[in-house]
DOTOR-252210 format. One record per residue (C-alpha): y, z, x. Coordinates in steps of 0.02 Angstrom, whole numbers, padded with zeros to 5 digits, always signed. Each point is the difference from the previous one (the first is absolute). Layout:
<nodes>
YZX...
</nodes>
This chain:
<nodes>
-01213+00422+00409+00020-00186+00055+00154-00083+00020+00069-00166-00076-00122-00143-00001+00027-00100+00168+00021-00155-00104+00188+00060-00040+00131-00109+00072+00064+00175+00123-00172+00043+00024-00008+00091+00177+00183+00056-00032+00015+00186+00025+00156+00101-00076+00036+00187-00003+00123+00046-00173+00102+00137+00061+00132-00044-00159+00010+00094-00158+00070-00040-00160-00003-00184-00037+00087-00131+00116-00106+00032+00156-00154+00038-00093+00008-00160-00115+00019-00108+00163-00167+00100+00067-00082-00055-00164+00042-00173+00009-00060-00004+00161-00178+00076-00051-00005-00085-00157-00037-00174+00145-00119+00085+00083+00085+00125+00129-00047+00190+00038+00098+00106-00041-00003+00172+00042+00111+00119-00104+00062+00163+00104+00090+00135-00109+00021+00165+00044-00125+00123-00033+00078+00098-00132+00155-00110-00067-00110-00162-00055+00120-00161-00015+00089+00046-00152-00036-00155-00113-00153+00096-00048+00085+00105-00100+00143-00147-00073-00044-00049-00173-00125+00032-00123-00173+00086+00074-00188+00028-00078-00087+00130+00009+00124+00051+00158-00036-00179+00084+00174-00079+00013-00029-00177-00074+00153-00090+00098-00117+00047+00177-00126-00080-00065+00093-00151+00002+00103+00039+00164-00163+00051+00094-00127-00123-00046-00073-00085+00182+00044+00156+00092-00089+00142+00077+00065+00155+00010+00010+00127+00127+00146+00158+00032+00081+00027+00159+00144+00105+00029+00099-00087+00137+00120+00129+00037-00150+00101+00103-00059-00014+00159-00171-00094-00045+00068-00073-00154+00119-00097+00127-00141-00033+00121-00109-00057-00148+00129-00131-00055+00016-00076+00186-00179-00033-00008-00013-00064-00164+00133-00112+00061-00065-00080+00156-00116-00072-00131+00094-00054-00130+00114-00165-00040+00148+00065-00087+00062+00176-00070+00114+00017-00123+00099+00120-00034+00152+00080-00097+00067+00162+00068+00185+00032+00019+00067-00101+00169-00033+00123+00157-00149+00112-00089-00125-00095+00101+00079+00011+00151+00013+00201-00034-00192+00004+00012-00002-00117+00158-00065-00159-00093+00146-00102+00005-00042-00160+00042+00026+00024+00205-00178+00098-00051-00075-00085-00116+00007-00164+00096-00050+00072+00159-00152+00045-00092-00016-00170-00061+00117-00173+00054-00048-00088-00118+00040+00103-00141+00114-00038-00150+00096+00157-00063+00078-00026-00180+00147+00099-00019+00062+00015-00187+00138+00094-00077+00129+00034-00113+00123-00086+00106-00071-00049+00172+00001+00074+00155+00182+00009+00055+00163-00001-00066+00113+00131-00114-00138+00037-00127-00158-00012+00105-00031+00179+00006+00036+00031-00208-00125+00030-00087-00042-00152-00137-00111-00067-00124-00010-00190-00074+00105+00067-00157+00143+00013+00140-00025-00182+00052-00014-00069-00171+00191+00086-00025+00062-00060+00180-00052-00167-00008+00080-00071-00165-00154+00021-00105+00062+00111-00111+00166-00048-00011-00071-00173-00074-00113+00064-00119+00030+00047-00164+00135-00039-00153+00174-00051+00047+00040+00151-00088-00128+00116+00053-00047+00113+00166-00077-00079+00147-00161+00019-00040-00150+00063+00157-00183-00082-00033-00126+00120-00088-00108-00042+00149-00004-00009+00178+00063-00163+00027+00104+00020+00157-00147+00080+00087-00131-00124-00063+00106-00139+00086-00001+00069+00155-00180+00050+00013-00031-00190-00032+00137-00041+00129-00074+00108+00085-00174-00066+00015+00079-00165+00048+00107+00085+00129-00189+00062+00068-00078-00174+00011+00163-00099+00057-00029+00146+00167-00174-00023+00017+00031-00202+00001+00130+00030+00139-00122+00123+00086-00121-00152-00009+00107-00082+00104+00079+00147+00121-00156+00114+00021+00130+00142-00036+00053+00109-00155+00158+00026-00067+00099+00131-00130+00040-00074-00170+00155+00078-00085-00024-00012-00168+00162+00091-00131-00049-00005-00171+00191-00025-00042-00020-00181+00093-00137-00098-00083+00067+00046-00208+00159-00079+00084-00071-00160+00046-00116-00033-00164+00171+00039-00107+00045-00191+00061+00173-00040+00065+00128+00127-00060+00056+00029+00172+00028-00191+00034+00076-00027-00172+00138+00136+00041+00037-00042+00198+00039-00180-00072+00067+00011-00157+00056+00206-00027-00160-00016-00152-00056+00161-00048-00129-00021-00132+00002+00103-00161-00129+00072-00087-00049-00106-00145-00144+00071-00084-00154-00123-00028+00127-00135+00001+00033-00131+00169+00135-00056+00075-00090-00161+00034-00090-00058-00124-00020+00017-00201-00049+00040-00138-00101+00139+00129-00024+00159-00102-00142+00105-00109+00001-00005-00152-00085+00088-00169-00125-00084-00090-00025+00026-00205-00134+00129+00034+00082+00115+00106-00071-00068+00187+00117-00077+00125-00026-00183+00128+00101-00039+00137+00062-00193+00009+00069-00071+00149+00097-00187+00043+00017+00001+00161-00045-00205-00002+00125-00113-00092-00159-00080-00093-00065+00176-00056+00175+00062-00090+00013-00172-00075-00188+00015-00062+00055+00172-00080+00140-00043-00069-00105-00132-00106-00103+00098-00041+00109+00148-00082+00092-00151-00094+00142-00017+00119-00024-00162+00074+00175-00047-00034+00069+00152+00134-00095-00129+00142+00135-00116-00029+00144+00117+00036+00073-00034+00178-00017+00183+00065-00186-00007-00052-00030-00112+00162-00002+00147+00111-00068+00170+00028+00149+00083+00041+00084-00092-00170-00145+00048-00100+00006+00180+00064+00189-00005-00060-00024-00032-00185-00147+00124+00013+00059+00083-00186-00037-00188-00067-00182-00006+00071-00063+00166-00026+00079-00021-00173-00105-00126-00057-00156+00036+00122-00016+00196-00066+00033-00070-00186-00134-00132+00010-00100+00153+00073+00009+00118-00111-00058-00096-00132-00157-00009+00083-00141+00127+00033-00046-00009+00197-00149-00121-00012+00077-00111-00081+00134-00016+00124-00092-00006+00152-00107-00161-00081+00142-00074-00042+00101+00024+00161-00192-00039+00097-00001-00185-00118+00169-00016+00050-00031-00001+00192+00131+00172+00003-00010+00129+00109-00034+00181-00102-00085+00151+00047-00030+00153-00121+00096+00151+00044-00183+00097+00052-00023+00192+00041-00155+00071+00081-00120-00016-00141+00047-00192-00038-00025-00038+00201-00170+00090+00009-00062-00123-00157+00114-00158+00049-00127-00154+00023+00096-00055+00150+00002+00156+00110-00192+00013-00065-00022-00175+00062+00069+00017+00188-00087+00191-00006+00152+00052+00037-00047+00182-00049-00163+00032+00054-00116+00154-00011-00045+00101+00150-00171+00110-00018+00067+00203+00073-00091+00136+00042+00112+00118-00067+00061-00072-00181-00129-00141-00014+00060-00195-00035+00165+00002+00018+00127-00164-00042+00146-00024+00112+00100-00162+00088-00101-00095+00103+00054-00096+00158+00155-00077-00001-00068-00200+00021-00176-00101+00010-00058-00055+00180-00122-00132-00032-00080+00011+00157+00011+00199+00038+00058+00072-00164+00068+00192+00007-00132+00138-00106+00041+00169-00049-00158+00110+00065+00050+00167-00056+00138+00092-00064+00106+00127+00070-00119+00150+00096+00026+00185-00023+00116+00079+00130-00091-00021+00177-00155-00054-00093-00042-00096+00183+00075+00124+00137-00161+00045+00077-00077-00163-00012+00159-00088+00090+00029+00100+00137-00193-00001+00043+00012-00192-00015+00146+00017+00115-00124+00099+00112+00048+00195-00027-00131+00127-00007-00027+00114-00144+00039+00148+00145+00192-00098+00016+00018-00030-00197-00035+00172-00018+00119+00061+00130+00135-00128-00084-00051+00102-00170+00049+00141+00081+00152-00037+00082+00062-00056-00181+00005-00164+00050-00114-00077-00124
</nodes>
């Protein structure tokens, strides 16, 4: 089985996945998605469990697919004697591992990195957790729902009346595998430079923090703590959904001074734009009841079509409110390719997400989907020059 196409932009790149379950994964697949290999090690007989997350068919977990694409796969158990050794050898070859074990379980197997990089200088080790490695929590266990409750996310979303609400998704995770993947190439730039490696310490409760904008500024200065407000902003209005005469919902945002003053026109408000607390978003945002008022009313008089020409004529921004089934027909997203099919083995054409942005020059390509568990054991490790006498001894050691 061939590896990326060497026309990727990370084409020579070589990265060992040692992470399970999301954050350190994703970053993997970003990586791949540009043209890197990536090897995924799991152990032999507990596969990384995102296989089994979600929805499956015919006993193929559908979320690997997505998680695994660009990788091969091979098992390793590093806690044995020749699982160790196998690792050390697999990284004097490779770029960057990345990894996502509690903080000190690598060093229990001697391959901290006083190992790893003796094996190889130049080597970037990815390091992501829950909470990083040091400090109170370090060694707790921890999931991204944990850093979408400790870093203000929940606490801002949802009705002012209502329970902080946790994302139906991974979204703290999926930040930091694509903080993650930056964290990767910012290294290998400064390795450019240094000839050496480095560790990157990546907690998944730090980059949800930073994306949730500045909270912590706005209460060092002025003592702000900001409340949850539903759909509503504190900076700008009318910003809201609302329900169309046919039962759908669209999403309408002002966040320019010409857009709310286009909307406002066009629901038959024009004389609000004169009011002196219209000239600002903050203003706006505080005589919120006023906007949505007559934005929902024009609305949902209206069946959703027929709003979103109208607000398109009108040079407003509008989006429909769009689950699953919309996005896989929406001419946009259909335009930019944005999901994309993917021919597998195992379940046939398959549609999933495809690469996160075009390169005109050396654009990113899915090649396959995720692979069964260890699907290319044997054929790495001969690559990496083992004998079928030493895989077989590793087989029965229980290391692979």
């Amino acid at each position: 089985m061939s590896g990326p196409s060497e026309g990727g932009s990370l084409a020579g790149l070589r990265v060992l996945d040692l992470a399970t379950l999301f954050a350190g994964p994703l970053a993997a697949t970003m990586l791949g998605d540009f043209g890197a290999e990536v090897v995924k090690v799991e152990h032999p007989s507990q596969p990384d469990a995102s296989r089994g997350h979600g929805p499956s068919k015919d006993g193929v977990g559908l979320w690997w697919k997505l998680l695994g694409r660009n990788k091969r796969t091979i098992t390793l158990d590093l806690s044995k004697r020749g699982g160790r050794a196998t690792l050390l050898r697999l990284a004097a070859d490779a770029d960057v591992i990345i990894e996502n074990f509690r903080p000190g379980t690598l060093e229990k197997w001697d391959l901290g990195w006083a190992e790893l990089s003796a094996a190889n200088p130049r080597l970037i080790l990815a390091r992501v957790t829950a909470f990083g490695q040091f400090g109170p929590y370090a060694h707790r266990p921890g999931f991204g729902t944990l850093a979408e409750a400790m870093s203000g996310f929940a606490a801002v979303t949802g009705e002012p009346d209502a329970p902080p609400t946790l994302p139906p998704f991974g979204l703290a995770d999926s930040i930091a595998g694509l903080t993650t993947a930056y964290a990767v190439l910012t290294a290998l730039r400064a390795r450019d430079r240094t000839g050496e490696g480095q560790v990157i310490d990546m907690a998944i409760i730090e980059p949800i923090l930073t994306v949730l904008g500045p909270q912590p500024i706005w209460y060092d200065q002025l003592g702000h703590v900001q409340p949850r407000t539903g759909n509503r902003s504190a900076n700008n209005a009318p910003r809201n959904t609302y329900r169309t005469a046919d039962g759908s919902w669209v999403a309408v945002s002002t966040s320019a001074q010409s857009i709310a003053e286009r909307v406002m026109r066009l629901v038959g408000r024009p004389d609000v734009i004169d009011e002196p607390w219209f000239a600002t978003g903050a203003d706006r945002a505080r005589h919120a009841d006023i906007l949505d008022g007559a934005v929902g009313a024009w609305i949902a008089e209206r069946g959703r079509d027929e709003v979103l020409a109208a607000f398109e004529k009108a040079e407003a921004a509008i989006a429909p409110v769009q689950d699953v089934r919309d996005i896989m027909s929406d001419p946009q997203y259909q335009a930019l390719d944005s999901v994309t099919s993917v021919d597998d083995p195992e379940l046939g054409p398959l549609r999933m997400q495809n690469v996160l942005f075009r390169l005109s020059a050396t654009p990113g390509a899915i090649h396959w989907a995720g692979r069964p568990h260890g699907a290319d054991t044997d054929a790495v490790l001969g690559e990496l020059g083992l004998t079928t006498a030493e895989i077989g001894a590793l087989r029965a050691e229980g290391a692979l």
